[in-house]
C-alpha positions as CSV (number, residue, x, y, z in Angstrom):
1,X,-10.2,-22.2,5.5
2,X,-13.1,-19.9,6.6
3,X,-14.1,-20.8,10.2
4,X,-18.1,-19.8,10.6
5,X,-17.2,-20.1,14.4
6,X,-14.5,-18.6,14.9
7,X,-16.2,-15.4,12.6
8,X,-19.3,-15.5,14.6
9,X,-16.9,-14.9,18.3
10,X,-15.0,-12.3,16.4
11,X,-17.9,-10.0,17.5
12,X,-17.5,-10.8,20.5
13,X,-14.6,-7.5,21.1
14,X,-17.4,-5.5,18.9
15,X,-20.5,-6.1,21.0
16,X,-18.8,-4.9,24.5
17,X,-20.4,-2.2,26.0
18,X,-19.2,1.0,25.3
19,X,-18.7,2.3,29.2
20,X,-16.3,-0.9,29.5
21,X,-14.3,0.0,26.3
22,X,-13.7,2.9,27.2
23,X,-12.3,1.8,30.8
24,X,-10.0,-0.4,28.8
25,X,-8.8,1.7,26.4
26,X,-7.4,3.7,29.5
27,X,-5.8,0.8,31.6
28,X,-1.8,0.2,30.5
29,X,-1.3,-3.2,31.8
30,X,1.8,-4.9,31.1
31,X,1.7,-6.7,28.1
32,X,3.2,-10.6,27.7
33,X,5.0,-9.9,23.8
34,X,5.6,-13.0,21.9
35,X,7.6,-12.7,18.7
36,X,7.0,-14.2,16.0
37,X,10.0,-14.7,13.3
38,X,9.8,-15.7,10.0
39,X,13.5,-16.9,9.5
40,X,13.0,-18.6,6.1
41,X,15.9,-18.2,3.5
42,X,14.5,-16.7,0.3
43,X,16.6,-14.9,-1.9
44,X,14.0,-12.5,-2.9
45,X,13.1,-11.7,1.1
46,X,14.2,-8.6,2.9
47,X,17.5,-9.5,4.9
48,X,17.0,-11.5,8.4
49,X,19.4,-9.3,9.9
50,X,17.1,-6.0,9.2
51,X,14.3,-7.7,10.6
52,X,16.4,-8.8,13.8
53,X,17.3,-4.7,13.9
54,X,13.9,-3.8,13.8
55,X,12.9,-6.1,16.6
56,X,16.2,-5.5,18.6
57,X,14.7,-1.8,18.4
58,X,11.3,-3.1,19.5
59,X,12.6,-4.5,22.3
60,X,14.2,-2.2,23.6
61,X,11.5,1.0,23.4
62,X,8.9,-1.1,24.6
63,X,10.9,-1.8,28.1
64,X,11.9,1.8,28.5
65,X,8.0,2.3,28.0
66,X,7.6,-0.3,30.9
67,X,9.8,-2.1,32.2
68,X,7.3,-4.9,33.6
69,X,6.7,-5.8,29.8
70,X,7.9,-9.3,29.0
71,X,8.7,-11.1,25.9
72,X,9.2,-14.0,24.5
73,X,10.4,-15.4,20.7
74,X,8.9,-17.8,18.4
75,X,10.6,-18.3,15.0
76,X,8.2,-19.5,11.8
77,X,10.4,-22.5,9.7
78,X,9.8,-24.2,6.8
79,X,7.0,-25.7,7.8
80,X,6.1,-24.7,10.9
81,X,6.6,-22.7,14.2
82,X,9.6,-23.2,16.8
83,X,9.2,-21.9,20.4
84,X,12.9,-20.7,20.9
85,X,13.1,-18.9,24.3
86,X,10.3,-18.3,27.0
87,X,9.3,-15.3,28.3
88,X,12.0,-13.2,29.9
89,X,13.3,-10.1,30.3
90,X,14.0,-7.6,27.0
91,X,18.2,-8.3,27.3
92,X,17.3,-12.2,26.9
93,X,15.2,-12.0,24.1
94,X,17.5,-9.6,22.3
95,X,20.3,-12.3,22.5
96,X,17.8,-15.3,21.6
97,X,17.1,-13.2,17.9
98,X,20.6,-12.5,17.7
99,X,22.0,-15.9,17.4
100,X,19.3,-16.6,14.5
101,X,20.1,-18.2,11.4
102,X,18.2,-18.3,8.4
103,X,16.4,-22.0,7.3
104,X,16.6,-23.2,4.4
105,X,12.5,-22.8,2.4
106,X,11.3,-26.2,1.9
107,X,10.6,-25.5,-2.1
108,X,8.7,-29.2,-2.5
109,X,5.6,-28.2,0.2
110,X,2.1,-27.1,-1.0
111,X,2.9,-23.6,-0.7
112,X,1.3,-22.8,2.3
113,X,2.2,-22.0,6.1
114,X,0.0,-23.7,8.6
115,X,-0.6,-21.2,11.7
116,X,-1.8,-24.0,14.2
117,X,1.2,-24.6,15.3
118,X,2.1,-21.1,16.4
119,X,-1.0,-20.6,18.2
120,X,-1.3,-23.7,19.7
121,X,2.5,-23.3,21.0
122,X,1.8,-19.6,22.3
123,X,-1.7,-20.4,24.2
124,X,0.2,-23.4,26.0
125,X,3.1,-21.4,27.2
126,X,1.1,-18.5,28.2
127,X,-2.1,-18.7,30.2
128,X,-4.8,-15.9,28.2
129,X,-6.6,-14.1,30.6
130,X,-10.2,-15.4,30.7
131,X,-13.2,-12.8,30.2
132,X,-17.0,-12.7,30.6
133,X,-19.1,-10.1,28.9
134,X,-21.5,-10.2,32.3
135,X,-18.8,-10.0,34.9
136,X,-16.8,-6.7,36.2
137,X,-13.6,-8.9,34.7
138,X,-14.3,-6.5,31.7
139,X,-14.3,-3.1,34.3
140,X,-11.2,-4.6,36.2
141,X,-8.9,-5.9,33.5
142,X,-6.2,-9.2,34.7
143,X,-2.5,-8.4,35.6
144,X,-1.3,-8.4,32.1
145,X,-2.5,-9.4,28.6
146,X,-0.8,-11.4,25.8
147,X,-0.2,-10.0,22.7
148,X,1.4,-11.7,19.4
149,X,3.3,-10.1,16.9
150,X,4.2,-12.1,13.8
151,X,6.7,-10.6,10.9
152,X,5.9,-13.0,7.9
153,X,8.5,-12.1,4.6
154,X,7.2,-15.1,2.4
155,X,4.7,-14.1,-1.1
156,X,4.2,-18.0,-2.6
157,X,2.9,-19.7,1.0
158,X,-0.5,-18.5,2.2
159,X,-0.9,-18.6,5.9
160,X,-3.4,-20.8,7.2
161,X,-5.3,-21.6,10.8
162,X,-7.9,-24.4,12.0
163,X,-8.5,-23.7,15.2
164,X,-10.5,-25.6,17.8
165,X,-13.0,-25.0,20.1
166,X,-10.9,-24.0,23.1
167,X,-8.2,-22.3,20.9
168,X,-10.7,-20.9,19.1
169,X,-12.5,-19.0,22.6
170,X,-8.5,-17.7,23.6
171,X,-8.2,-16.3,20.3
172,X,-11.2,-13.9,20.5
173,X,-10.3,-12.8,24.4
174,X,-10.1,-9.0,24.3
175,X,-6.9,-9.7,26.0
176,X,-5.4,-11.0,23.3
177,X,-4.0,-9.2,20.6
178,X,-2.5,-10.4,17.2
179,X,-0.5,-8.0,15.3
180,X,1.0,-8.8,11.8
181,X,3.8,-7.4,9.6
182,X,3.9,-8.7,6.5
183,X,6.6,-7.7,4.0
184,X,6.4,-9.6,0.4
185,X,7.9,-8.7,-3.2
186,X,6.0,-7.4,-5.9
187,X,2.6,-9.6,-7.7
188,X,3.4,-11.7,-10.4
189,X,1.8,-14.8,-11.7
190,X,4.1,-16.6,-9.1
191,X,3.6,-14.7,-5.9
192,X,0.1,-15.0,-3.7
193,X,0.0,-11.4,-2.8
194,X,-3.8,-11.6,-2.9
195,X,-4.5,-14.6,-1.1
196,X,-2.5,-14.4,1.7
197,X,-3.8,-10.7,2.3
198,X,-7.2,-12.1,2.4
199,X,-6.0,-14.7,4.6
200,X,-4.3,-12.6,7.2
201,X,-7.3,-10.2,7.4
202,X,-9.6,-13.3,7.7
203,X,-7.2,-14.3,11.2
204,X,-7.8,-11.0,11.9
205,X,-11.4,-9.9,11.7
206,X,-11.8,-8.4,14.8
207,X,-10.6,-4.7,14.9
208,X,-8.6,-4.8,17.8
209,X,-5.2,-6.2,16.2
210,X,-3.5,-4.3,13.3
211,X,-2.5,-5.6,10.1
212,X,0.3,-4.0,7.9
213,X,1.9,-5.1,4.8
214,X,5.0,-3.6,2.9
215,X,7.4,-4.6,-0.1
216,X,10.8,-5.2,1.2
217,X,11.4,-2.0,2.6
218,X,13.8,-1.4,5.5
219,X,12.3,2.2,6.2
220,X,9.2,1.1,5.6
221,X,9.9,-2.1,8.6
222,X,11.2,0.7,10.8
223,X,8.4,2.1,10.5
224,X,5.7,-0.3,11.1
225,X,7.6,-1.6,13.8
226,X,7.1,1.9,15.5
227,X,3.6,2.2,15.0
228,X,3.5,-1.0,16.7
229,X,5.1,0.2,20.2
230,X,1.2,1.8,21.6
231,X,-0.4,-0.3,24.0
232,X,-2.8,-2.5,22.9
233,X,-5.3,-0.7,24.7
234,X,-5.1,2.4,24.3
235,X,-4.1,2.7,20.9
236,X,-6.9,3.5,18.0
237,X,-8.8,1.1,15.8
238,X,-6.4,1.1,13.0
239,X,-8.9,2.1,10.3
240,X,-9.6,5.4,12.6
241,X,-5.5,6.0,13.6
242,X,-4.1,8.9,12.3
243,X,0.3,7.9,11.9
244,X,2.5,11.0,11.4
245,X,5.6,12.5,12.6
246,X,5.3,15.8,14.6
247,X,8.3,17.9,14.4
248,X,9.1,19.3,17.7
249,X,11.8,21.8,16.8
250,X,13.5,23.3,13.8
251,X,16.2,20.9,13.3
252,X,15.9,17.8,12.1
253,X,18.4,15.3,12.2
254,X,19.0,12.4,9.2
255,X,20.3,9.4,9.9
256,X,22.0,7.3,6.9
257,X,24.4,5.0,5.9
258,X,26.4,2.1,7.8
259,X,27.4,5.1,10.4
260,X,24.1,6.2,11.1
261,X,22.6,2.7,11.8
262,X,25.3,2.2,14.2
263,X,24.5,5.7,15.9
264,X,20.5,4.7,16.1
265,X,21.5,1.4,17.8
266,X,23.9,3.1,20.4
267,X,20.6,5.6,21.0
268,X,18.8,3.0,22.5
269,X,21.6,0.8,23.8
């Protein structure tokens, strides 16, 4: 699976200069969000319809945060990815995840995901932004920048990616960002939990993107998915960012219980 190319471009965010960085990392540009679903049924998976929550929540921050944001929703099958609605406005895709069902795990595969298909389907519909260490492209950043967020729930398939040379250049843009949540049950002889946590990091060798993995926690989801609402650029490195709540006043309000997730819905509706 390892991909000397692709490793050796991964440097290729590292080795910017540091007076360009820094202009980056202060430039809010409005970010193309494609979501990416894992909508597989699995018995031992956390619930599709707290993942569609989470998201729904997602949504719905990041377009208050900007409203030029756009998004668009891919969903991960048995086998492989589905492009299910294009890029649009927050309301749209919020309706796309709603009507999801959950697909049925094809149990007689080799037990693993091939990512190909959902890279190749997101760099087609979405032109990345092209760069060039020597050029003021780097000083000036494009109108927006693409940014892929993929919530995996499977522990027996490992995830992996043969890119080639073209997808392979798009992928290490510093305009394109690939965040993963990746929620999985406990290790056992059966689950992968090892190897598919090497392989996402190996997609991911690059710094820029963040990489978070749970058990099947709703609070824990919530969570993540907050963490994941800071711009791409201007957020920290994750090894370096510091997440913790600040409390602001005295009183703190709990929310709980099938009355409380209505009222944290109706917050944002």
């Amino acid at each position: 699976m390892k991909n000397d190319k692709l490793t050796d471009n991964m440097e290729t965010h590292k080795n910017l200069p540091n007076s360009a960085q820094n202009i980056l990392a202060r430039v809010a540009i409005p970010e193309k969000i494609i979501i990416c679903l894992d909508v597989c049924n699995n018995e031992s998976t956390i619930p599709l319809q707290a993942l569609k929550t989470a998201v729904e929540i997602f949504l719905r921050l990041k377009a208050q945060i900007n409203p030029r944001h756009e998004f668009a929703l891919i969903t991960l099958e048995s086998t492989k990815a589905k492009w299910i609605r294009n890029f649009s406005n927050f309301r749209n895709i919020i309706k796309a995840v709603q009507a999801l069902q959950t697909v049925p795990l094809d149990d007689t595969s080799d037990e693993t995901f091939n990512l190909d298909s959902l890279f190749e389907m997101a760099t087609q519909c979405i032109e990345i932004p092209p760069f060039d260490n020597e050029s003021v492209t780097l000083l000036y950043p494009p109108n927006y920048l693409v940014r892929i967020i993929i919530l995996y729930t499977r522990s027996k398939f490992v995830p992996t990616i043969n890119v080639g040379e073209l997808l392979q250049n798009q992928l290490t843009s510093p305009y394109l960002f690939i965040d993963t949540v990746w929620m999985h049950a406990e290790s056992n002889e059966e689950n992968k939990i090892e190897e598919i946590s090497k392989a996402f990091k190996f997609i991911q060798d690059n710094d820029k993107s963040y990489f978070f993995e749970s058990d099947y926690n709703v609070i824990k989801l919530q969570n993540i998915m907050a963490k994941l609402l800071a711009h791409p650029l201007q957020r920290s490195l994750q090894n370096s960012a510091d997440f913790k709540f600040t409390e602001i006043n005295d009183e703190v309000k709990e929310i709980s219980g099938e009355e409380g997730s209505e009222e944290a819905l109706n917050i944002f509706a």
